[in-house]
C-alpha positions as CSV (number, residue, x, y, z in Angstrom):
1,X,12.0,66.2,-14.0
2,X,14.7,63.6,-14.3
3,X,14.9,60.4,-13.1
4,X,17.7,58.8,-11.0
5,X,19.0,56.8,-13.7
6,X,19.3,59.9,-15.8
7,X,21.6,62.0,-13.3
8,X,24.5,59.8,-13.7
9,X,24.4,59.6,-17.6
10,X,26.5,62.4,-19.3
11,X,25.0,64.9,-21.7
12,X,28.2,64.5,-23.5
13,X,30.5,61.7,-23.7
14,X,33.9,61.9,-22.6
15,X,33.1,65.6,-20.6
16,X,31.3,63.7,-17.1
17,X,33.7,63.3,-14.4
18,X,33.1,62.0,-11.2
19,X,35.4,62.5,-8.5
20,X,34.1,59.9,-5.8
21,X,34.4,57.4,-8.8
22,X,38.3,58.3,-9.3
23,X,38.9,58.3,-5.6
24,X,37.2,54.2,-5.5
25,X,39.3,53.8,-8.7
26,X,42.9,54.2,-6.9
27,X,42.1,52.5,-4.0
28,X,41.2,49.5,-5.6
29,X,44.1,49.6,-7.8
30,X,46.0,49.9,-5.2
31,X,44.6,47.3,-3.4
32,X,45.3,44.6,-6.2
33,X,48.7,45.9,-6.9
34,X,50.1,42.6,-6.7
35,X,49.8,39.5,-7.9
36,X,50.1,37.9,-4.2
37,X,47.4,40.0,-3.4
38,X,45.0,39.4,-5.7
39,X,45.8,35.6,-5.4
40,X,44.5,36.0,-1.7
41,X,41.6,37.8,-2.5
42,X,40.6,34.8,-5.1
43,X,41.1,32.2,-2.2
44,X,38.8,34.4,0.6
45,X,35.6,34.6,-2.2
46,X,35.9,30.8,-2.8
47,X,36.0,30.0,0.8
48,X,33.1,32.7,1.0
49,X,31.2,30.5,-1.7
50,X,32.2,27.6,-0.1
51,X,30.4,28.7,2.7
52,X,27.3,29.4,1.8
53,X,26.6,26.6,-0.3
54,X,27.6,24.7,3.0
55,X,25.5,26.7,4.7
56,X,22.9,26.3,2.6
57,X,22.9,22.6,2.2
58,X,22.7,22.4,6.3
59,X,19.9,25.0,6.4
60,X,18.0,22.4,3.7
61,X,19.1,19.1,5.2
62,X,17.4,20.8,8.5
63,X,13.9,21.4,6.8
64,X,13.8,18.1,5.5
65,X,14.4,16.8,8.7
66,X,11.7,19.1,10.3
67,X,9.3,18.1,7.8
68,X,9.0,14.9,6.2
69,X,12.7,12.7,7.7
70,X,11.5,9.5,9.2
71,X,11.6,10.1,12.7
72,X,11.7,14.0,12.7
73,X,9.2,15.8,14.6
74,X,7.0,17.2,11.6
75,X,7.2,12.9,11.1
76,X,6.3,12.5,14.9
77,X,3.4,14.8,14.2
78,X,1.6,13.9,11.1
79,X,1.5,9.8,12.3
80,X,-0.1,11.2,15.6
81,X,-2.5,13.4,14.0
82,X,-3.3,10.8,11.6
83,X,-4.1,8.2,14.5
84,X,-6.1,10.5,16.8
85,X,-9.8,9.1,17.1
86,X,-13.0,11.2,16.2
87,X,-15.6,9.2,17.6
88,X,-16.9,7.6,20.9
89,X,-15.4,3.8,21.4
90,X,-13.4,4.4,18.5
91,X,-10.1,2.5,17.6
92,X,-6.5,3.4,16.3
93,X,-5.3,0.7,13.7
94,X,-2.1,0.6,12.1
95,X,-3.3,-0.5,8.8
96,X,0.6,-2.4,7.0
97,X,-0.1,-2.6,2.7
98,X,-2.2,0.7,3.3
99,X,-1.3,1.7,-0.2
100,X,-2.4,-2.0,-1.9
101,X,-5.6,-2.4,-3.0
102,X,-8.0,-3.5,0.2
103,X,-5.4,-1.9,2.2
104,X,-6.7,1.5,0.7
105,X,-10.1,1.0,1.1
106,X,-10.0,-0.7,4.3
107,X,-8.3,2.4,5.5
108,X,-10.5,4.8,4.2
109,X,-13.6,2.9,5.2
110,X,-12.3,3.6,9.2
111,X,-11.2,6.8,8.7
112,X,-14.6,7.9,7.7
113,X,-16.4,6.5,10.9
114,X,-13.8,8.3,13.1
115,X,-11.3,5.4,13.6
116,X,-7.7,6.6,13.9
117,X,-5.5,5.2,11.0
118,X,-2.0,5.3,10.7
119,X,-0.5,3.4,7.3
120,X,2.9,1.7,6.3
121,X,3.7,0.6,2.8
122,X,7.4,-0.3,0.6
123,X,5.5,1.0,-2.5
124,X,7.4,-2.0,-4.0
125,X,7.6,-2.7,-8.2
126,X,5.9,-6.0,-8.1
127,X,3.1,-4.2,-9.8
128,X,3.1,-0.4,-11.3
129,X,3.9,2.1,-8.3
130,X,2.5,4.6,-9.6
131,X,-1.1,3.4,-8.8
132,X,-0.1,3.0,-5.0
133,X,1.2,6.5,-5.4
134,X,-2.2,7.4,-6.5
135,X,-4.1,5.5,-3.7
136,X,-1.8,7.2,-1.0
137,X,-2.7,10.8,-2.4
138,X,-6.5,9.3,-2.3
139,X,-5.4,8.3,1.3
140,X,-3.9,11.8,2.3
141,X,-7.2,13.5,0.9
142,X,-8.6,11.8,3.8
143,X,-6.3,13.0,6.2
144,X,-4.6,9.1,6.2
145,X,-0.6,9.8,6.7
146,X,1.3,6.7,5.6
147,X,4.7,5.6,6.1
148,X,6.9,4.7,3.7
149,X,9.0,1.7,5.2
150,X,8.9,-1.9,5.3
151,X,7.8,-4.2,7.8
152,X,11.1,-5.9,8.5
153,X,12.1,-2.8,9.8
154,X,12.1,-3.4,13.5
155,X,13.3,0.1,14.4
156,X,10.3,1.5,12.7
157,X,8.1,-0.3,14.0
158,X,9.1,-0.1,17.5
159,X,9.0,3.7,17.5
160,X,5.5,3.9,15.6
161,X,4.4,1.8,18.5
162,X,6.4,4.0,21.1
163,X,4.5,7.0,19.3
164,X,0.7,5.7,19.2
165,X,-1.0,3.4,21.8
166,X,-2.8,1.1,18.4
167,X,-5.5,-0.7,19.8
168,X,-5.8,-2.8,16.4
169,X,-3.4,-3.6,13.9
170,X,-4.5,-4.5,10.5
171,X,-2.1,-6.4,8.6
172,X,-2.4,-6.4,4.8
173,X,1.0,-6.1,3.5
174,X,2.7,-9.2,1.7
175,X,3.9,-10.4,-1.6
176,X,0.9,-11.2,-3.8
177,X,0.9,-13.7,-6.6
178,X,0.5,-17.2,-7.3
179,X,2.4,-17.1,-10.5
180,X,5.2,-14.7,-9.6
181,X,6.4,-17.0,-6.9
182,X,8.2,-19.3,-9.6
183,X,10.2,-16.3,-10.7
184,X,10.8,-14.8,-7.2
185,X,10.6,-16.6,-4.1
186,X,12.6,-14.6,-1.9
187,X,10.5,-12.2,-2.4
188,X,7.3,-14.2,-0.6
189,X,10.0,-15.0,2.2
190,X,11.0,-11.8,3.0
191,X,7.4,-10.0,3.1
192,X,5.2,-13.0,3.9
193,X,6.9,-14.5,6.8
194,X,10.1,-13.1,8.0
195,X,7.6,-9.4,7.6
196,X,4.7,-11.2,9.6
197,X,7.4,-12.5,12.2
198,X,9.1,-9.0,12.7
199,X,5.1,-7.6,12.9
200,X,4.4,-9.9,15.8
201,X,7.3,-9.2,17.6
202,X,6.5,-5.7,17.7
203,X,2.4,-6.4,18.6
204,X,4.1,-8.6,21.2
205,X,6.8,-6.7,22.7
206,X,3.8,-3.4,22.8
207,X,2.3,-2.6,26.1
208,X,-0.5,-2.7,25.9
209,X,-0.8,-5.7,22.9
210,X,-2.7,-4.6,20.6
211,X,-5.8,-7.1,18.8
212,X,-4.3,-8.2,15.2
213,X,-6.6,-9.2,12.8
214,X,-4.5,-9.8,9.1
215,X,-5.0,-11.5,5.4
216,X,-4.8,-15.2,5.0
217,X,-5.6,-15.9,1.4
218,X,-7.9,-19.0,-0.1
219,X,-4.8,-20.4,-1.8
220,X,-4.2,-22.6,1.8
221,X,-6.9,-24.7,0.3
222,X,-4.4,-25.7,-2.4
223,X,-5.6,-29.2,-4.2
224,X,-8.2,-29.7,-1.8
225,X,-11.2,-31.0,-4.3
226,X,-13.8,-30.6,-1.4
227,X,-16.7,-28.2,-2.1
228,X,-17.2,-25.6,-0.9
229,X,-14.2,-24.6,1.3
230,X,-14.6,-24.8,4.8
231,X,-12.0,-23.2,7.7
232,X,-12.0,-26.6,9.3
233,X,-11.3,-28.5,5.7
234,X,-7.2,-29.5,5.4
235,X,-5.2,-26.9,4.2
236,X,-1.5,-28.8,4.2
237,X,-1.7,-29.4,0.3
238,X,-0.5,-26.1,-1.2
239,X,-0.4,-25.4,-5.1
240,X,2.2,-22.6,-5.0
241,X,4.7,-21.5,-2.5
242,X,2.5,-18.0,-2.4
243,X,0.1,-20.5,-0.4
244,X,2.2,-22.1,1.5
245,X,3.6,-19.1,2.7
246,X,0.3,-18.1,3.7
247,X,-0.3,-21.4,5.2
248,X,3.2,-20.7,7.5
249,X,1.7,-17.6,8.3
250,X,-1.3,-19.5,10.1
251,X,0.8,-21.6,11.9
252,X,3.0,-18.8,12.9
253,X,-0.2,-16.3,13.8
254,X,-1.5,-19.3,15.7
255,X,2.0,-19.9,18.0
256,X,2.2,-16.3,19.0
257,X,-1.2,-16.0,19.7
258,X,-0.6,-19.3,22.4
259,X,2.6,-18.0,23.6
260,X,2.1,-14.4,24.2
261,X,-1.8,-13.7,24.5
262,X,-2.2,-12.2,21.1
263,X,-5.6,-11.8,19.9
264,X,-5.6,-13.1,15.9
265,X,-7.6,-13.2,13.4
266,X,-6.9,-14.3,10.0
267,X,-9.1,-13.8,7.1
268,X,-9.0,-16.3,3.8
269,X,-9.8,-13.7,0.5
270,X,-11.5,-15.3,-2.0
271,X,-10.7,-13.2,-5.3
272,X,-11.1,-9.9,-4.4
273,X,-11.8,-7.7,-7.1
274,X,-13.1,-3.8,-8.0
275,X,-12.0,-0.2,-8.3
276,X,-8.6,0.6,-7.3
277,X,-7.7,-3.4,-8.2
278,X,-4.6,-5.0,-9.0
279,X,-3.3,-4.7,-12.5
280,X,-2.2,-8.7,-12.3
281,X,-5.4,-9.9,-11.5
282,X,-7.1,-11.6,-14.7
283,X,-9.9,-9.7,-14.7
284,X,-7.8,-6.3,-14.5
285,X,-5.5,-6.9,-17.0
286,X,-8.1,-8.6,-19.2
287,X,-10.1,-5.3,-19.5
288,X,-6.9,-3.3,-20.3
289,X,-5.8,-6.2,-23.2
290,X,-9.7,-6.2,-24.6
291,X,-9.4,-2.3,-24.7
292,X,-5.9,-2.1,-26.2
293,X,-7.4,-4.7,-29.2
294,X,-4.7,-7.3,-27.7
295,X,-5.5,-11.3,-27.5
296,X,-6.5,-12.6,-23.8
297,X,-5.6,-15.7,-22.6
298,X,-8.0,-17.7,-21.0
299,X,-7.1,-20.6,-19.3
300,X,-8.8,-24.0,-18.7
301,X,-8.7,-27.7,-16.2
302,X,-8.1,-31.0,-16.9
303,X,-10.8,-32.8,-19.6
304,X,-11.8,-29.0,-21.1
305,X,-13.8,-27.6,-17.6
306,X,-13.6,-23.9,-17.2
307,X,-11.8,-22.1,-14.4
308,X,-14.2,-21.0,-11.7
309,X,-13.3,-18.3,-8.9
310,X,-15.4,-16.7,-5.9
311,X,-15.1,-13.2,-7.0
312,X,-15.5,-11.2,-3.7
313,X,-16.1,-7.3,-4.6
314,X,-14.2,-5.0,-2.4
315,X,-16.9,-3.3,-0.5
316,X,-18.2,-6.9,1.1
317,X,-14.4,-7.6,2.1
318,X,-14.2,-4.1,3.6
319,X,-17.1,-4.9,5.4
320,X,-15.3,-8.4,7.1
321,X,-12.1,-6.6,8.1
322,X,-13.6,-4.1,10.2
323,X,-16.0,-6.4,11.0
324,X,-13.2,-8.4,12.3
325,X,-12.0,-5.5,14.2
326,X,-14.6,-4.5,16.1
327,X,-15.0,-8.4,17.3
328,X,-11.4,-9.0,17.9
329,X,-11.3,-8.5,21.3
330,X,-8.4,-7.5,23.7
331,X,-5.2,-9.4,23.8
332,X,-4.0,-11.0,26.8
333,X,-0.3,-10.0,27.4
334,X,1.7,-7.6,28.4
335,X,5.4,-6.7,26.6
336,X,5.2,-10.5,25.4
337,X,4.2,-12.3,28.8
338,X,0.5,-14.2,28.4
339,X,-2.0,-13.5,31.2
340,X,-4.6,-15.8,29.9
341,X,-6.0,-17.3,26.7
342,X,-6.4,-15.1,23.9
343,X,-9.0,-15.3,20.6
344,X,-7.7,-17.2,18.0
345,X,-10.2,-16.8,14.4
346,X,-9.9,-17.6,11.1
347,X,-12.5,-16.8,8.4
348,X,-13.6,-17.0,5.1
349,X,-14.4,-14.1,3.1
350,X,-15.9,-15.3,-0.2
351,X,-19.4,-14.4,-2.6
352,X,-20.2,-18.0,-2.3
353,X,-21.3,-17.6,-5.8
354,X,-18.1,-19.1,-8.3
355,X,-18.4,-17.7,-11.9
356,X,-16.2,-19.3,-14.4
357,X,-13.5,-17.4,-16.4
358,X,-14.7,-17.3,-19.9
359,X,-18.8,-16.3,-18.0
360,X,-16.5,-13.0,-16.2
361,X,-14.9,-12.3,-19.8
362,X,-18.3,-12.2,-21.2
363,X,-19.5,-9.4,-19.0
364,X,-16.7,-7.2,-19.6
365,X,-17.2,-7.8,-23.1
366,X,-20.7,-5.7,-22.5
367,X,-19.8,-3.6,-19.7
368,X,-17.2,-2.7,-22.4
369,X,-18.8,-2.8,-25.6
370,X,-15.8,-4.5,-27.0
371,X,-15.4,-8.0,-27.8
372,X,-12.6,-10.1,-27.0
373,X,-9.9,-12.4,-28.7
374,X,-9.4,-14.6,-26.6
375,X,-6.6,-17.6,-26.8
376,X,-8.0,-20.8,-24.9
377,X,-5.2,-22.7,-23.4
378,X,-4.9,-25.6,-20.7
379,X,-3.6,-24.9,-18.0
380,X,0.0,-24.6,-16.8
381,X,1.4,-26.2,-13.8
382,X,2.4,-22.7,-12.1
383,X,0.5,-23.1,-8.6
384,X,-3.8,-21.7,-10.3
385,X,-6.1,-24.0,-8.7
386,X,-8.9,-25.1,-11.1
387,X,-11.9,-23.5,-8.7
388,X,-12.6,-21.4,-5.2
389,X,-16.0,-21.8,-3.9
390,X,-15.9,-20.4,0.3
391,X,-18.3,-21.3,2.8
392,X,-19.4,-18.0,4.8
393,X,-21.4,-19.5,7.6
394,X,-18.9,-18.7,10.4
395,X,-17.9,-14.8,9.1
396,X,-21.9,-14.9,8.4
397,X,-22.9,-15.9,12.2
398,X,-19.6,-14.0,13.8
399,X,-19.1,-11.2,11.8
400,X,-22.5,-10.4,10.5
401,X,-20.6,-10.5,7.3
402,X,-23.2,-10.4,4.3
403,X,-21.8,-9.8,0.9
404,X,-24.4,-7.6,-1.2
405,X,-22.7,-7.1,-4.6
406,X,-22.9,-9.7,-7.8
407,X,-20.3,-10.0,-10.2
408,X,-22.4,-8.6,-12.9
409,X,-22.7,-5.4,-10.3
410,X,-19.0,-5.4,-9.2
411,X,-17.5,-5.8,-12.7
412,X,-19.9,-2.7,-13.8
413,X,-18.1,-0.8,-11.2
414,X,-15.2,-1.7,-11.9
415,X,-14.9,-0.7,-15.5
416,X,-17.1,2.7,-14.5
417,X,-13.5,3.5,-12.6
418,X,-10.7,2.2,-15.0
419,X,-12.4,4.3,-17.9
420,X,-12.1,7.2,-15.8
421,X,-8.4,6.1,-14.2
422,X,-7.0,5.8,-17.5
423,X,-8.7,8.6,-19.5
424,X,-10.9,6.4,-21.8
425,X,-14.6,7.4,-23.1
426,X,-16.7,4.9,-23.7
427,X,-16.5,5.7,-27.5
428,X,-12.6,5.7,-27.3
429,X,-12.9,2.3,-26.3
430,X,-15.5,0.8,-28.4
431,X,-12.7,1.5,-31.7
C-alpha cells in the first residue's frame, strides 16, 4: 500500500493535474495582481514579525522577572527560603562578603547547624571572580541563596530587611589589602566605610535591631612594637590606609552602637589562611608561583629579621564568628531610638603562635615536593608590618574560642584543596 507522500507524486511527469491546486493558483494571482497590493501585503507580515518578536521579548523580560530580577517574587522567595531556621533557638544572619573567603565558610558552618542564612556579595575584580563564582555554587549546594548587590545600596538593603526579620547580621564584606590601597584608595572608601555606614543605617533603622558582629582586621595595630597584641594596646598608628580604614570602622561601630543601642562586635583577623583562600595572600600565591617553576619573593625587616605573621586557619576563625554570634546578645533600639545600653566587643582572633615567612615557605616546599626560588628583598614601605603576634585571652574566656589547628596542619590542607581546585597531581607538580 502507498504512503501519503506517494499519492500526490505523479506516475508521469507533466500528465498529474490537480484541480484544487489550479483553483488556489488563480486566487492568489488574483490577489497580488498589483503592485499596491502586494506592497501592502509586505507591510502586514513585517508588522506581524514585528509583533512577535515584541511579544516575545515581553513574554522573556516577564520570566526573568518571575525568576531571578532583584526584587521579583521568585527573588522574594528564594531569600526567604534561604533564611528560614531549621533548628530550636536558631538564628537568621545576613552574612555581607558571603562569597569571600571566611564569608563562605562562615556561612556554610551556620547553615549546617540549622541557622537561617541569607548572603550579599559585588563579586568585585579585586581578585579572580571566578573563584567567588565557585564558592557561591558551593554556597547554593547548601541551599545558601545570595544576593548579588553591594552594600551601599540602601534600597536593597532596606527591602532584604523588610523581607526577613535577621536576628544577626554578619558583616564580612570590605576591600581587602594592605598593598592595593596605594593603587586604589577609593576603593577602601567606598566598601570599608561609606559600606559599613549605609550597613548600620539599615541594622539601625530595622525593627527589631538586629545583633551585628563584623571583621576588624590586626592591621589597627599598625607600628605598634608591643608584643603580643592586646584589644586594649593603642591602635591610632596605622601602616596603610586599609588599617586605618578599619580603624574608622571601630570608631564608627562604636558611635552607633552608643547612639542607637546596637549590639557590636568587632573581630581583629590575624592572617587567616586555608582552603578556599585568597589568591593575594603570600602564602596562596606562593604555592601557585613554586608550582608554576616562577621565583617568590620573600620579604624581610630592618637589620635582616624575617617577617613573622599569626597564621590563623579558617576553621578556628569560623569557630570565633559564630561564637561571636551566639554571645552577641540583643540590641537595644528600636527603628534607631536607644532604650538602654547595648554590648559593645572587640576581639582578637589569632593562633598565638607567629611563624616567620621563609619557616611557612619551607613547609610548602614539602607539602609540595617542589622547591622554591625564592628572591629575598627588604622590605618596601607599602603599609606590611614586620610581625602579628594576637593575645587570645578575652575571645578565649568570652567566646570559648580555642584554635586547634598548626600551621604545619593548616598549610597541609591547604595544598590537599588547591591540587584538587586547579587540576594538579602531585606528580604534575613535582616537574
Amino acid at each position: 500500500m502507498r504512503g501519503l507522500e506517494e499519492e500526490f507524486i505523479p506516475s508521469t511527469p507533466g500528465k498529474f493535474k490537480d484541480k484544487t491546486y489550479y483553483s488556489v493558483n488563480r486566487q492568489f494571482h488574483r490577489c497580488f495582481a498589483s503592485t499596491s497590493t502586494m506592497f501592502l501585503w509586505a507591510l502586514f507580515l513585517i508588522a506581524l514579525t514585528a509583533s512577535y518578536w515584541s511579544f516575545q521579548s515581553f513574554m522573556d523580560s516577564g520570566t526573568r522577572y518571575l525568576s531571578s530580577t532583584w526584587g521579583s517574587l521568585h527573588w522574594e522567595k528564594q531569600v526567604r527560603d534561604s533564611a528560614q531556621i531549621h533548628r530550636v533557638n536558631g538564628i537568621s544572619v545576613l552574612v555581607t562578603g558571603a562569597a569571600g573567603f571566611v564569608g563562605s565558610h562562615v556561612s556554610i558552618a551556620l547553615k549546617k547547624r540549622g541557622d537561617g542564612v541569607v548572603g550579599i556579595d559585588n563579586f568585585n575584580n579585586y581578585y579572580d571572580p571566578s573563584l567567588k563564582k565557585a564558592r557561591k555554587n558551593l554556597l547554593n549546594s547548601q541551599n545558601i541563596f545570595i544576593v548579588e548587590g553591594d552594600i551601599n545600596d540602601m534600597r536593597m538593603l532596606a527591602k532584604l530587611f523588610d523581607i526577613v526579620t535577621f536576628t544577626h547580621v554578619m558583616h564580612l564584606a570590605a576591600q581587602a589589602g594592605v598593598r592595593y590601597a596605594m593603587e586604589n584608595p577609593q576603593s577602601y572608601v567606598h566598601s570599608n566605610i561609606a559600606g559599613l555606614v549605609t550597613l548600620l543605617e539599615a541594622c539601625k533603622n530595622a525593627n527589631p535591631q538586629p545583633a551585628i558582629v563584623w571583621a576588624s582586621s590586626s592591621s589597627v595595630y599598625g607600628l605598634n612594637e608591643k608584643v603580643p597584641f592586646s584589644e586594649s594596646d593603642r591602635t591610632d598608628q596605622p601602616a596603610s590606609l586599609y588599617a586605618a580604614t578599619k580603624k574608622a570602622g571601630e570608631e564608627i561601630t562604636h558611635t552607633y552602637n552608643h547612639i542607637y543601642g546596637l549590639s557590636i562586635t568587632g573581630l581583629r583577623f590575624f592572617t587567616v589562611y586555608g582552603p578556599w583562600g585568597r589568591p593575594d595572600m603570600a602564602y596562596f600565591s606562593f604555592t601557585r608561583n613554586i608550582l608554576q617553576g616562577k621565583p617568590i619573593t620573600v620579604y624581610r625587616g630592618k637589620n635582616r629579621v624575617d617577617l613573622a605573621r599569626d597564621f590563623t586557619y579558617i576553621d578556628d576563625v569560623v569557630k570565633g564568628c559564630v561564637g561571636s554570634l551566639d554571645t552577641a546578645g540583643k540590641s537595644t533600639g528600636s527603628g534607631g531610638k536607644r532604650r538602654g545600653p547595648a554590648l559593645y566587643r572587640i576581639f582578637n582572633l589569632g593562633n598565638t603562635s607567629p611563624v616567620t615567612v621563609p619557616m611557612m615557605v619551607g613547609m610548602l616546599e614539602k607539602h609540595l615536593k617542589v622547591k622554591a626560588k625564592k628572591h629575598v628583598l627588604d622590605m618596601p614601605g607599602n603599609g606590611d608590618v614586620p610581625f602579628t603576634h594576637a593575645n587570645i585571652s578575652s575571645a578565649r574566656k568570652e567566646l570559648g574560642y580555642k584554635p586547634a589547628t598548626d600551621l604545619q596542619a593548616g598549610l597541609r590542607k591547604f595544598v590537599r584543596w588547591y591540587l584538587s581546585y586547579y587540576g594538579y597531581s602531585q606528580e604534575k607538580s613535582v616537574k
